[in-house]
C-alpha positions in Angstrom: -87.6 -27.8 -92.2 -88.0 -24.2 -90.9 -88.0 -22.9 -87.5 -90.0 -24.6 -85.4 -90.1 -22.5 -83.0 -91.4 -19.8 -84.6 -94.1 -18.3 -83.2 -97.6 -18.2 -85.4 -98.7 -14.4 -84.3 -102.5 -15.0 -85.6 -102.9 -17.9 -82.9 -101.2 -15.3 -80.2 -103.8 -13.1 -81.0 -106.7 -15.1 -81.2 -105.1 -16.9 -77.5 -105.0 -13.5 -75.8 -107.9 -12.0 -77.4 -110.2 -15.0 -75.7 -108.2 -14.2 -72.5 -108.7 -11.0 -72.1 -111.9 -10.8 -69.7 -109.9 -13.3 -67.6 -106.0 -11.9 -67.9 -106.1 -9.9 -64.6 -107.5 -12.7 -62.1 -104.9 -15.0 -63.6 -102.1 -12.7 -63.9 -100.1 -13.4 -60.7 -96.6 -13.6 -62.2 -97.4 -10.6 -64.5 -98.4 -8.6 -61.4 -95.3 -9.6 -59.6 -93.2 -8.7 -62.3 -95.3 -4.9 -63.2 -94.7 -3.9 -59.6 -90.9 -5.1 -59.4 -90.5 -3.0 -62.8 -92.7 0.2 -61.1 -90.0 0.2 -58.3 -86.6 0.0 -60.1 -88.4 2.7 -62.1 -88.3 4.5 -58.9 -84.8 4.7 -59.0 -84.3 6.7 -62.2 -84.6 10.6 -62.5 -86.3 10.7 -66.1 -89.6 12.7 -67.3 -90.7 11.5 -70.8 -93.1 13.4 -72.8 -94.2 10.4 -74.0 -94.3 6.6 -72.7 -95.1 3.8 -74.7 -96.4 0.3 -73.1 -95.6 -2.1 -75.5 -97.8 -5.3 -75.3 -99.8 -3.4 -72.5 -101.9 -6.3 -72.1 -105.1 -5.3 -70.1 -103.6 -1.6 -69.6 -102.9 -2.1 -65.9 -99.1 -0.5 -65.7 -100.4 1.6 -68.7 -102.3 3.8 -66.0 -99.7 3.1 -63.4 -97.7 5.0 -64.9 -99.9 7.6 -66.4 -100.8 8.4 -62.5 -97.1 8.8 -61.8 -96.5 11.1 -64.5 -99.4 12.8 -64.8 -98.2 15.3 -67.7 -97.0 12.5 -69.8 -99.0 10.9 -72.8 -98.8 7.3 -72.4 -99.9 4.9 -75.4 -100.8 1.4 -75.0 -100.0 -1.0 -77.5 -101.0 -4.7 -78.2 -101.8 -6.4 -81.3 -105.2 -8.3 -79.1 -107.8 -5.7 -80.1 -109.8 -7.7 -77.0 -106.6 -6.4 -74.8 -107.4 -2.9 -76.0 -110.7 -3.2 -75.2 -110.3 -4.0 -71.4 -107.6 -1.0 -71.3 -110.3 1.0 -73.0 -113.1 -0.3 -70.0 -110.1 1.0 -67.2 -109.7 4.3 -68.8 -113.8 4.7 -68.5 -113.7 4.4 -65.0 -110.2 6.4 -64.2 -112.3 9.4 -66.2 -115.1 9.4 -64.0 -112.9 9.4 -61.1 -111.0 12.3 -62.5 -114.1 14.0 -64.1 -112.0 17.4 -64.8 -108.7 15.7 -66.3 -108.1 15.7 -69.8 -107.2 12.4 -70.7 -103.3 11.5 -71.8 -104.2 8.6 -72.2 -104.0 6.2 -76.0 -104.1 3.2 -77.2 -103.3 1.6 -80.4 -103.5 -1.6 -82.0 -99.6 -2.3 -83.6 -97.2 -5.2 -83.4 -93.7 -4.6 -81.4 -91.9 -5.9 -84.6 -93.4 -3.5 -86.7 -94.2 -0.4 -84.1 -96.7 2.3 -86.0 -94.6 5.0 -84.7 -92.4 7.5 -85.8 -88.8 7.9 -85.5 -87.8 9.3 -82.0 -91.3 10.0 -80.7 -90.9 8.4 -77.4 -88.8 9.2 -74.0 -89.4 6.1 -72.7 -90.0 2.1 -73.7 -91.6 -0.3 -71.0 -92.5 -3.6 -72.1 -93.6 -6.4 -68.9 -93.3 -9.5 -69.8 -94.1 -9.3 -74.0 -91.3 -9.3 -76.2 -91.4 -13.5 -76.0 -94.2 -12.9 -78.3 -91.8 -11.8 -80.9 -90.1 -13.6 -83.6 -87.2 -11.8 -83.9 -85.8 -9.9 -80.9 -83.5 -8.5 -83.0 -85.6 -6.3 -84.9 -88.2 -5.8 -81.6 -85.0 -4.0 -79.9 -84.2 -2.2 -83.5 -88.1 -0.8 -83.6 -87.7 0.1 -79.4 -84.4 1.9 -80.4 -85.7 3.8 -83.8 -88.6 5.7 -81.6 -87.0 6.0 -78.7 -85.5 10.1 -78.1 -82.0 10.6 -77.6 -80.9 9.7 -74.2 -84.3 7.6 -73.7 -84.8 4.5 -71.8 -86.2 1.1 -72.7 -87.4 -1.3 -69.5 -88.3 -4.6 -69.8 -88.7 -7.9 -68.7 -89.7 -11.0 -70.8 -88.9 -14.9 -69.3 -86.2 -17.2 -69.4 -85.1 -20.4 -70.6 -85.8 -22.1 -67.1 -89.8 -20.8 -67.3 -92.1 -23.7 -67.3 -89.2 -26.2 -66.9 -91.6 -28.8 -65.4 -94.4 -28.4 -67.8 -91.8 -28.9 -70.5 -89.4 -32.0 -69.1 -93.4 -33.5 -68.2 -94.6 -33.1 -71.7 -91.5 -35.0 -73.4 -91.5 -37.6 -71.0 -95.3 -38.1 -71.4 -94.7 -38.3 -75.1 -91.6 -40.4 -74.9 -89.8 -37.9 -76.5 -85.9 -36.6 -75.9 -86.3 -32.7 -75.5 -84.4 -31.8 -78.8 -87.6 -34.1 -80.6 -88.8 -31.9 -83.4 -92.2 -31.1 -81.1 -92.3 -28.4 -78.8 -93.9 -28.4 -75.9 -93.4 -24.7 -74.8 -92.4 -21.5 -76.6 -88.5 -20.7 -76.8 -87.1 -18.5 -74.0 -84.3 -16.5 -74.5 -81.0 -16.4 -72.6 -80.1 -13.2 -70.7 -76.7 -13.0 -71.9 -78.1 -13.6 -75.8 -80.8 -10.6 -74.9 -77.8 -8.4 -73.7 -75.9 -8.8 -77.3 -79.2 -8.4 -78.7 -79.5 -4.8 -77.2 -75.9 -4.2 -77.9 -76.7 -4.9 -81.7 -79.6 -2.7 -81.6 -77.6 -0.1 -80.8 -78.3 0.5 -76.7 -76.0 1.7 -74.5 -75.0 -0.2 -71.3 -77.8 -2.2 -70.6 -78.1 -3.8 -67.1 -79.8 -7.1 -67.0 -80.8 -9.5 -63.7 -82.3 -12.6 -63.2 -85.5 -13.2 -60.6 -87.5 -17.2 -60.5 -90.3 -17.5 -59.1 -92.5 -20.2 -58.4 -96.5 -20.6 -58.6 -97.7 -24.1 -57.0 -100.9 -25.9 -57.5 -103.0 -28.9 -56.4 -102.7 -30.4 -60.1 -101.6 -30.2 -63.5 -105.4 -29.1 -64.4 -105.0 -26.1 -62.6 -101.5 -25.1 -64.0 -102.9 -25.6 -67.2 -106.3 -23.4 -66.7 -104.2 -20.5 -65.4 -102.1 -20.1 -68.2 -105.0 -20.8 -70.1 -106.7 -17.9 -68.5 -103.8 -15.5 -69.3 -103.4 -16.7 -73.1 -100.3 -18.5 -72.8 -101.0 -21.3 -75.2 -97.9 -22.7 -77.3 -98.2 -21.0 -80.4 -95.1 -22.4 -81.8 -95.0 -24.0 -85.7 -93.6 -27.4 -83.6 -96.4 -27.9 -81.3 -98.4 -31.4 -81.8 -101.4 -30.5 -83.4 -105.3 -31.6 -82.8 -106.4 -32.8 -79.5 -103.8 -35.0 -77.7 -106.2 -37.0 -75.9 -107.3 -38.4 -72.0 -104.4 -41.2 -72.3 -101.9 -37.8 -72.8 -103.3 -36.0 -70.1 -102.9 -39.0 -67.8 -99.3 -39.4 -68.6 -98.6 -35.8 -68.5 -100.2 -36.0 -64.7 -98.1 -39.0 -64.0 -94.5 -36.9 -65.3 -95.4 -33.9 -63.7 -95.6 -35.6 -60.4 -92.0 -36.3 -60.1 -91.9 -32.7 -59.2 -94.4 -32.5 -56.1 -92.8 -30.7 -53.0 -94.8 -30.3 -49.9 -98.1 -31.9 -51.5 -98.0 -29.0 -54.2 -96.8 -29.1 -58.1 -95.0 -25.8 -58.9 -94.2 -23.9 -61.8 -91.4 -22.0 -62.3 -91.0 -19.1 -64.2 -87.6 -17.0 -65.2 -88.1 -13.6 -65.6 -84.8 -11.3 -67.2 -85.4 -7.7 -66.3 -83.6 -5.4 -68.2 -82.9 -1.4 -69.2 -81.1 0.2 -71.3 -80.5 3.8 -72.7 -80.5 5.1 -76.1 -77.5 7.4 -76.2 -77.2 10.9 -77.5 -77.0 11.6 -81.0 -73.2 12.3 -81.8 -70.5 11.7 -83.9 -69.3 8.2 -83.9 -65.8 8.6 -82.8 -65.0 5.2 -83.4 -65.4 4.1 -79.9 -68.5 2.1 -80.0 -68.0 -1.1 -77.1 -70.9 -1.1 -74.8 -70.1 -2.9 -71.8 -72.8 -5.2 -70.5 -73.8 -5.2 -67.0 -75.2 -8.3 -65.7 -76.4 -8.3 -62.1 -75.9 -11.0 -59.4 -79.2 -13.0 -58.4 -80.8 -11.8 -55.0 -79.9 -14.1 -52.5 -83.6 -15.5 -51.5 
């Protein structure tokens, strides 16, 4: 039996690529997480040439941060053509508004595991909330390491083991099924201290990596369900149940989910790792090659 939970990348695309007229409204966490990203960003004294926003999504921190460095050429990447599109609609207007600039401003369609780039093209790598799209981080970091320049810097964020935590303990229990059952009910999330050896591997120099939760609540299970819908996020992995699972599965999936109501709402958690890390100069290897790991204490909410 192979992996099953690994991700089927043609149903991604086809999920995102329906979603992509109605990615922004949904998008709360994604917003959340693009502006906490645009601040620690604040913090760092760097001026790439080039930025690359991989699985940019709709485009939104794509021209962020093209209007924050104006003289840099920023190039959006996703692998939902429908994504590129919308980006594409947001460039339109941000042209008319600056009707003398020249536009910096690219996308292209490419896969993260697989980047259509060349080797050390790109001073720095910010990726919101993507890279759990990937099948193997391992070689997503690689590809993030072999076009980042010397001394440039990969941010990201992607979500945690504890994301969706109710949908997922619901679903089992409305199936009657222990949580290590061969179906899954959401994708796998990866553990921040597994995502730090990850970057160490990739070769990365110090990277720094926090945790944040937060919590979305709803009236009912129908409305969790329709946002993620709205933004995409079906389960894509080879262990989902497949074909319709029918009204008497909804019902119990209604009935589980309950168990988690809190001030008359239901709410859905999601983990979100934020991370950064630097690609170090080029220089001989003198045999000292450690990177510590730097894993920041949880705000105190």
């Amino acid at each position: 039996m192979g992996d099953l939970y690994h991700i089927d990348k043609a149903r991604v695309r086809k999920s995102f690529s329906r979603a992509a007229k109605s990615y922004d409204a949904a998008a709360i966490v994604q917003k959340l997480v693009r502006e906490e990203m645009l601040s620690r960003l604040d913090l760092v004294k760097i001026q790439p040439g080039t930025i690359l926003d991989a699985g940019c999504g709709t485009g939104l921190a794509s021209h962020a941060l093209q209007k924050r460095f104006k003289q840099t050429q920023v190039v959006s990447l996703d692998f939902a053509y429908e994504m590129l599109q919308q980006t594409r609609k947001t460039d339109i207007i941000q042209s008319l508004k600056n009707w003398f600039t020249s536009s910096k401003h690219h996308v292209l369609c490419g896969d993260i595991e697989a980047l259509p780039l060349a080797n050390a093209s790109t001073g720095l790598v910010w990726s919101n909330l993507a890279i759990q799209w990937c099948n193997d981080l391992d070689l997503a970091f690689q590809e993030f390491h072999r076009v980042l320049q010397p001394e440039g810097l990969l941010m990201f964020s992607t979500f945690g083991p504890d994301t969706l935590r109710e949908l997922r303990t619901a679903t089992h229990s409305a199936t009657h099924e222990p949580t290590q059952n061969a179906r899954t009910s959401v994708n796998r999330f990866i553990d921040m201290h597994d995502i730090g050896d990850a970057l160490i591997r990739a070769g990365f120099n110090a990277p720094v990596l926090d945790v944040e939760r937060y919590t979305l609540t709803y009236d009912d299970v129908k409305s969790v369900m329709r946002d993620l819908k709205s933004i995409g996020a079906h389960n894509a992995t080879d262990g989902r149940a497949r074909g319709l699972l029918g009204r008497g599965f909804l019902q119990k999936l209604e009935a589980a989910y309950e168990q988690f109501r809190a001030n008359g709402k239901l709410p859905a958690t999601f983990e979100v790792v934020y991370g950064h890390a630097w690609r170090g100069a080029d220089k001989p290897n003198l045999g000292m090659d450690v990177s510590p790991i730097a894993f920041r204490p949880r705000k105190q909410s």
